[in-house]
N, C-alpha and C positions, 0 to 999 in steps of 0.2 A: 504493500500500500504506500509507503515513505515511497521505496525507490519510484512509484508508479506516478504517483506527483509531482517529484523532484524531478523526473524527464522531463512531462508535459511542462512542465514550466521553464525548464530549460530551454525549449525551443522556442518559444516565445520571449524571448527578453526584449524589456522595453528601458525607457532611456529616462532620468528624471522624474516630473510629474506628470506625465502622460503616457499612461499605463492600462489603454481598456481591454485590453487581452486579458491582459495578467489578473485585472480585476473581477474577469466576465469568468477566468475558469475558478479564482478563490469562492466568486458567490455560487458558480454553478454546485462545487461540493458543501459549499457550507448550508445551502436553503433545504435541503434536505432533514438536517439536524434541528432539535429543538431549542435553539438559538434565536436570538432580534436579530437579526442583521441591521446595519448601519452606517451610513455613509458621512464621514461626520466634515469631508472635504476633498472635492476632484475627486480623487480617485481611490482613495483612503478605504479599505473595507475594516469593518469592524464586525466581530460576534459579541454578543452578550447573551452567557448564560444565566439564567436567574434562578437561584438554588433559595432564595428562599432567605437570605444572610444580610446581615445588617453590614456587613462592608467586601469590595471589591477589589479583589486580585489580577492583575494586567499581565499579559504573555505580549512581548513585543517581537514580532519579525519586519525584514525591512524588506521592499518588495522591486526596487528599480535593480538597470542590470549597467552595466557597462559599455562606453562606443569601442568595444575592440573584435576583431575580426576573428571567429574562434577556429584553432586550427589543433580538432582532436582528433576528427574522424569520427568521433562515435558516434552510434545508431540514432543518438536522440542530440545532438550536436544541433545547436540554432538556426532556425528559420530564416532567421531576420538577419541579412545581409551586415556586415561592419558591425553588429551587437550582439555582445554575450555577457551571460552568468557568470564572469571570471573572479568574483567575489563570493562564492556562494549563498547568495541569498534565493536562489534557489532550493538550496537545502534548509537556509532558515523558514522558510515559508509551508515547506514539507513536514516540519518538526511539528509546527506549531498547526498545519492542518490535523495531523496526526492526534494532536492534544487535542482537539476537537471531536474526534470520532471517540478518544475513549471515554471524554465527558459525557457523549450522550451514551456510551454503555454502559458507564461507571461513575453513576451523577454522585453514589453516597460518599468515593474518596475526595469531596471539595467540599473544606472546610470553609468557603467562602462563597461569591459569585466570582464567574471569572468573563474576565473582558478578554476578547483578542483582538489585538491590534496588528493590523496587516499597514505598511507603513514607506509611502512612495519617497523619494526621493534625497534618500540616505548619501549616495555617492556625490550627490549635487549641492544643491540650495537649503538641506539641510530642513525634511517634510515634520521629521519631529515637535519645532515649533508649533510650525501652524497646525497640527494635529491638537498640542497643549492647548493653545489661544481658543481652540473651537468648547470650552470648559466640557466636555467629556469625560474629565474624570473626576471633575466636580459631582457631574449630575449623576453618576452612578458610584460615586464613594470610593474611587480606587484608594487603596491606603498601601499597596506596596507591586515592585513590579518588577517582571525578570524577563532578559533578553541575553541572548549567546552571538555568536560569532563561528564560523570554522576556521582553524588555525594551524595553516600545514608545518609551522616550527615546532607544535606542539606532536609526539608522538602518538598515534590513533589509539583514539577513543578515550584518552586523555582528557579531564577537565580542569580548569584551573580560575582562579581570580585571588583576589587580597582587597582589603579592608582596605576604604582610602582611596588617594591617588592613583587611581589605576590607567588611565588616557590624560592625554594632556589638555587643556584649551588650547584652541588654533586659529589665529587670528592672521590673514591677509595685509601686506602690508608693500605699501607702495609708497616710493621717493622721487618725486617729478621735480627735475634740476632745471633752471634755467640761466641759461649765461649769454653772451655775446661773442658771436662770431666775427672773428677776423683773421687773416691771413697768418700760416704760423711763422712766418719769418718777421710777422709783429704782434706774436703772442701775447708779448705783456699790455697792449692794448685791448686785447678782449676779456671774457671773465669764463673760464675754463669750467665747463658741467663736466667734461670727463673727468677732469681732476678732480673736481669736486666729490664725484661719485664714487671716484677710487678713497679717495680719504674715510668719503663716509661708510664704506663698508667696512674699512679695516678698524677705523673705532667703533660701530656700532658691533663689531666680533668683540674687539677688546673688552667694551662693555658687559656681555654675558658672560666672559668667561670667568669661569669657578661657582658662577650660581649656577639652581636648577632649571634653566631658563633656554630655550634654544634661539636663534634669531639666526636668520641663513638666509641670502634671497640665492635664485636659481635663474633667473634673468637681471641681464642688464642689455639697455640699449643708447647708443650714443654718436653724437654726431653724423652727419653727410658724404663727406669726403675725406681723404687721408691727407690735404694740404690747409688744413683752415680749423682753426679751433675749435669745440664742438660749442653750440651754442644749446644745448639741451641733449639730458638725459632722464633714463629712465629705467629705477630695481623696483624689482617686483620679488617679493620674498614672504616669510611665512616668521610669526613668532610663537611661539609654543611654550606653557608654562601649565604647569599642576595647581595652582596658587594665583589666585585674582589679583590679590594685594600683591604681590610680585610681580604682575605683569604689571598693573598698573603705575608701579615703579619705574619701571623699566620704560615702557612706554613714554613716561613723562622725561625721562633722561635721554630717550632717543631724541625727541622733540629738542631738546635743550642743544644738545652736541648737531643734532641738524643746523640749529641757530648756527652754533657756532662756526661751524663752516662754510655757512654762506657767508657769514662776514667776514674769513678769512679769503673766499675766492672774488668774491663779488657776485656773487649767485645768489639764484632766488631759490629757497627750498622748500618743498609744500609737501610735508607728509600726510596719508592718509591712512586708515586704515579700518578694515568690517568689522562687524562684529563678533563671526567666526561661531566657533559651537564653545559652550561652557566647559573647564576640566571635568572629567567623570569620575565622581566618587562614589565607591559601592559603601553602603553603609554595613558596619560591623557587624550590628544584633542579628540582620535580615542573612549575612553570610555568616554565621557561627550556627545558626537554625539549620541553613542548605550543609554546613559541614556534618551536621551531626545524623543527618537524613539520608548522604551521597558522597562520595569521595570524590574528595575537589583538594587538588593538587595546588602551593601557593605560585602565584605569577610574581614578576617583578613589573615597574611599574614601565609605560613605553611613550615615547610621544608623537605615535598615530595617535588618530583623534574617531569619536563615532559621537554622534547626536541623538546619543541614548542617553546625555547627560542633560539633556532637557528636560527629561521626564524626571530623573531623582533632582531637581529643582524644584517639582515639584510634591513627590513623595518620594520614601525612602524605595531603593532599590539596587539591584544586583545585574550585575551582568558581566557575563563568564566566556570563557573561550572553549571551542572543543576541537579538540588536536583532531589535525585529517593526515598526518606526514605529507610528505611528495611536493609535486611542481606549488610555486608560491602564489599568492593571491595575486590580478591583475597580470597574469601571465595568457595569454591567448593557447595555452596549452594544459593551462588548469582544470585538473579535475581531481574527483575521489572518491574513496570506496566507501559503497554509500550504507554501509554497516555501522559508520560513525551515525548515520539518521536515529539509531535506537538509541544508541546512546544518549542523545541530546533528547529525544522522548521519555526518555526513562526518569533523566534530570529533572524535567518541568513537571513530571509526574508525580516524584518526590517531594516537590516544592508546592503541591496541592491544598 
């Protein structure tokens, strides 16, 4: 049944928040079951079971796929032309179907009501918010929630997480230089954005290091021609922290040392940056219960980032990794043995 949803889904992968495939085959197995179904935005499916309980338990899977071009071969290998499952949330979506067929044969193991949240555009724009904002778990009482991941560093069928820190916050972050071009055999007449942008990456490295704190950009773009000073640049990079108050630190020090270098080049510097997904902290009480119910291996902490931190913003919550070995996630060759599905069923079952 897992592996038999985990295909059909796989071949269908869609991109973002526009997902009515994916949507059409989650409601087609779930309207069957004695479940609300609910649509609480775009594309968003939601179950609700109602056991009869004064408060509500959330199972989150995340349901969008990747633009990469899957090169497995396998029999149930994607439809949809440049887009695949290479993260599998196909498999998360299989797990959490799964939890659904055994609630409606096994209503008396829920000690609660249980919501499930099928959850668009994880990879992208980060659907978790606007899932929260729509108060859904106001209205049915959610008070705690758990979501996994598959984790090919992890050995198969392996579970893991830790109390805490567990993902980073990841915040987008861009430095638009602007200076004045003039010829470089009269450089000292213009105001150098390349330089500028060389100074500013090596102090803004300077700046992080030794804290817990990452700041890296991965683009730079600068100047027109190789004879004329550059009159504009432009990093585009990422900062990453476990700790709000930390980044916020950091953040404000960027800004400052940004200052400073423009008045040292004559450049204009105008940092920007998103708001990105919150750090993700599992709460301790909600994973000392899951330990004591399942054998769950301790993680260290990483700074990839998931928008499952949205939701324990809003109540307490857990979310665990489950080892698949083999090719890496976001590989166009990824895949796994989908024996790891029981496992992550077996988990959410526990946590009933």
């Amino acid at each position: 049944m897992l592996s038999e949803y985990r295909r059909a889904l796989h071949q269908i992968p869609e991109l973002d928040k526009t997902l009515p495939k994916t949507a059409a085959y989650l409601r087609k197995v779930l309207e069957s079951l004695p479940c609300t179904l609910l649509a609480p935005c775009g594309d968003a499916v939601c179950a609700y079971f109602d056991f009869g309980k004064a408060e509500t338990i959330a199972f989150r899977s995340d349901m969008d796929a990747l633009p990469i071009a899957e090169q497995t071969d396998a029999p149930y290998a994607s439809t949809h032309l440049g887009c695949m499952h290479a993260c599998g949330h196909d498999g998360h979506m299989a797990i959490v179907l799964g939890l659904a067929q055994h609630l409606s044969a096994h209503p008396e193991e829920a000690s609660r009501n249980v919501l499930l949240v099928f959850q668009p555009a994880e990879e992208s724009s980060g659907g978790a918010l606007e899932i929260c904002e729509t108060g859904i778990f106001e209205k049915y009482n959610v008070t705690r929630i758990y979501g996994l991941h598959l984790w090919p560093e992890l050995e198969k069928n392996t579970v893991s997480s830790m109390a805490g820190g567990m993902m980073a916050r990841s915040v987008e972050l861009t430095m638009k230089i602007y200076g004045r071009s003039v010829h470089l055999a009269r450089y000292e007449d213009g105001a150098d954005a390349l330089l500028a942008s060389v100074r500013l990456v090596q102090a803004l490295y300077d700046l992080v290091q030794g804290t817990n704190c990452l700041l890296r950009f991965g683009k730079l773009e600068s100047g027109s021609v190789r004879n004329a000073v550059s009159d504009f640049s432009s990093l585009e990079g990422s900062i990453r922290c476990f700790d709000d108050a930390l980044f916020e630190d950091i953040w404000a020090k960027a800004q400052a040392i940004a200052k400073k270098i423009a008045a040292q080049t004559g450049c204009e510097i105008v940092p920007t940056r998103s708001c990105g997904y919150p750090p993700m902290a599992n709460d301790a009480a909600l994973l000392a219960q899951a330990r004591a119910r399942f054998p769950i291996a301790q993680t260290q902490p990483t700074y990839l980032t998931e928008d499952f931190s949205e939701y324990q913003r809003r109540v307490p919550g857990v979310f665990f990794l489950l080892g698949t070995g083999g090719e890496p996630l976001h590989s166009p060759h990824f895949d796994f043995d989908e024996s790891v599905l029981e496992t992550g069923l077996s988990l959410f079952r526990a946590l009933l």
